[in-house]
Structure formats: C-alpha cells, structure tokens
C-alpha positions as CSV (number, residue, x, y, z in Angstrom):
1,X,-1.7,-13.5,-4.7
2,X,-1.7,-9.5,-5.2
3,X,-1.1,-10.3,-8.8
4,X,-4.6,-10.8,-9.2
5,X,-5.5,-7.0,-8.0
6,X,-3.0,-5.9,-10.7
7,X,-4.9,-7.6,-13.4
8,X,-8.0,-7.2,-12.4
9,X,-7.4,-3.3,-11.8
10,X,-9.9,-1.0,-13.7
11,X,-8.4,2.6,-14.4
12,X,-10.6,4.7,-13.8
13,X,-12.3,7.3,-16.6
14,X,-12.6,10.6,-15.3
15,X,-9.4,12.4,-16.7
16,X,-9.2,14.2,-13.9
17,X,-8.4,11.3,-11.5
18,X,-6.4,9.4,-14.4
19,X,-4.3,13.2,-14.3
20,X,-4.0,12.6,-10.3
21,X,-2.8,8.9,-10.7
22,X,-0.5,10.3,-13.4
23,X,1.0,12.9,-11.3
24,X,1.5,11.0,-8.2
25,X,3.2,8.6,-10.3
26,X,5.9,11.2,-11.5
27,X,6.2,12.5,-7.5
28,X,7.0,8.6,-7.3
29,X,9.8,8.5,-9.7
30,X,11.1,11.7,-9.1
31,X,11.5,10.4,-5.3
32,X,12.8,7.0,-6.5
33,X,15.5,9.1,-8.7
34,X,16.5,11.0,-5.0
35,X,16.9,8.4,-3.3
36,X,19.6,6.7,-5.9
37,X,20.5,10.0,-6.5
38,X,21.7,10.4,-2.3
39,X,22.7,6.8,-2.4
40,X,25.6,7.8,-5.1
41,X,26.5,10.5,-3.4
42,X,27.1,8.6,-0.3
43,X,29.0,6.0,-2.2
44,X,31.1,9.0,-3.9
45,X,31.9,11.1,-0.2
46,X,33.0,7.4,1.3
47,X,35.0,7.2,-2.0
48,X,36.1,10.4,-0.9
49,X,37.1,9.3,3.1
50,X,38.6,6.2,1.4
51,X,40.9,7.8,-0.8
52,X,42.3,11.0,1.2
53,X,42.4,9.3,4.7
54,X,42.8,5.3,4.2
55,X,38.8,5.3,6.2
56,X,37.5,1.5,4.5
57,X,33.8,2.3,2.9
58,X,32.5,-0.2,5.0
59,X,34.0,1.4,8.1
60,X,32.5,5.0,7.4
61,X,29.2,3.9,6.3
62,X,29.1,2.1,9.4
63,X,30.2,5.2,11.5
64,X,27.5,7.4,9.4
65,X,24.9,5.1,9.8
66,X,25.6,4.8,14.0
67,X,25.8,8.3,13.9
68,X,22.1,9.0,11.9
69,X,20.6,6.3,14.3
70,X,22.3,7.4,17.3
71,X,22.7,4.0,18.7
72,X,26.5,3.6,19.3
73,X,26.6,2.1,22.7
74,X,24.2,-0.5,21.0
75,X,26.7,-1.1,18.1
76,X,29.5,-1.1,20.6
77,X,27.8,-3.6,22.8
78,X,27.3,-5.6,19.8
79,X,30.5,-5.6,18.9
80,X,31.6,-6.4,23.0
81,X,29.2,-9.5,22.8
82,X,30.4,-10.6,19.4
83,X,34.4,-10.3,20.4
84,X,33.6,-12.3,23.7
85,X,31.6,-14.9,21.9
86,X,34.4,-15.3,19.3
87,X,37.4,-15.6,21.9
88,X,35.2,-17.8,24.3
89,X,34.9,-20.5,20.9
90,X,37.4,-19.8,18.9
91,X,41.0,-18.5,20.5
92,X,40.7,-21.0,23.6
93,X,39.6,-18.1,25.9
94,X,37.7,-18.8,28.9
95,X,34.7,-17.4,29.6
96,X,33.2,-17.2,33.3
97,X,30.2,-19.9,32.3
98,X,33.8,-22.5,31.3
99,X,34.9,-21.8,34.5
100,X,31.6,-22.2,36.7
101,X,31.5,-26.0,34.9
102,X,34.7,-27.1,35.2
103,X,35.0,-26.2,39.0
104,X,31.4,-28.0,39.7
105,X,33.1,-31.4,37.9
C-alpha cells in the first residue's frame, strides 16, 4: 500500500527545499479553504433561490451545474430515457419493444 511511502518518507535537509515544501503546503490549504469557502456560498445563493422564489436546492444546483457543463440536451435526454423506462415498468405503459412481442405471439 502507499502507506508505506508515507512512512518511509525522508524530509529532506536543505532548509531551502523544506521552506518550498512548507509553502506549497500553505498554497494547498489556502486552496482547500476556497474551495469550502465557494462550496458555502453556493449552498447560501441556493438558500437564497429557495427561499425568495420556492426553486428546491436540488433543482437549482442541478440547473447551475447543467449550465457550467453545458450538457442540457444530455441531461434532458437522460431524463427522456429515465421517464420512458419508468412508464414502460412501472405505470403499465407500453413501450414499442411490448408491442413488437406481443404481435409476433
């Protein structure tokens, strides 16, 4: 396993290389703290859609996240192939493939 990198890891001595590990370790964090940082404030503006026009968080993350991918006619055909699926096994609708068998019997 990688665990055995982490123990067998030898800083190294120069202080000017330890000072580089140190600092890229701060950039690190500091990134880390952005990201959680962007993450509440896309929780709070949701919060935000939510309470001022009745817009479900899950539904406008999922608009803002089609949106930043730019892949809505692959989340509507998604959607399309789920709904058909769904009505074909579940509400008793007939699909094309049910009707292709039962007229070959």
């Amino acid at each position: 396993m990688s665990d055995n990198n982490e123990e067998s890891y030898v800083l190294p001595s120069n202080p000017t290389d330890r000072a580089k590990i140190k600092d890229a370790l701060h950039e690190m964090a500091g990134a880390l703290q952005f990201i959680e940082d962007k993450r509440q404030y896309i929780n709070d503006v949701a919060a935000t859609l939510n309470e001022e026009f009745d817009i479900s968080k899950k539904i406008s993350n999922k608009l803002a996240r089609t949106l930043h991918k730019n892949n809505y006619s692959d989340v509507a055909a998604e959607a399309d192939g789920f709904t058909t699926i769904f009505e074909v096994l579940f509400n008793g609708n007939s699909g094309s493939a049910d009707e292709e068998s039962d007229t070959e019997e």
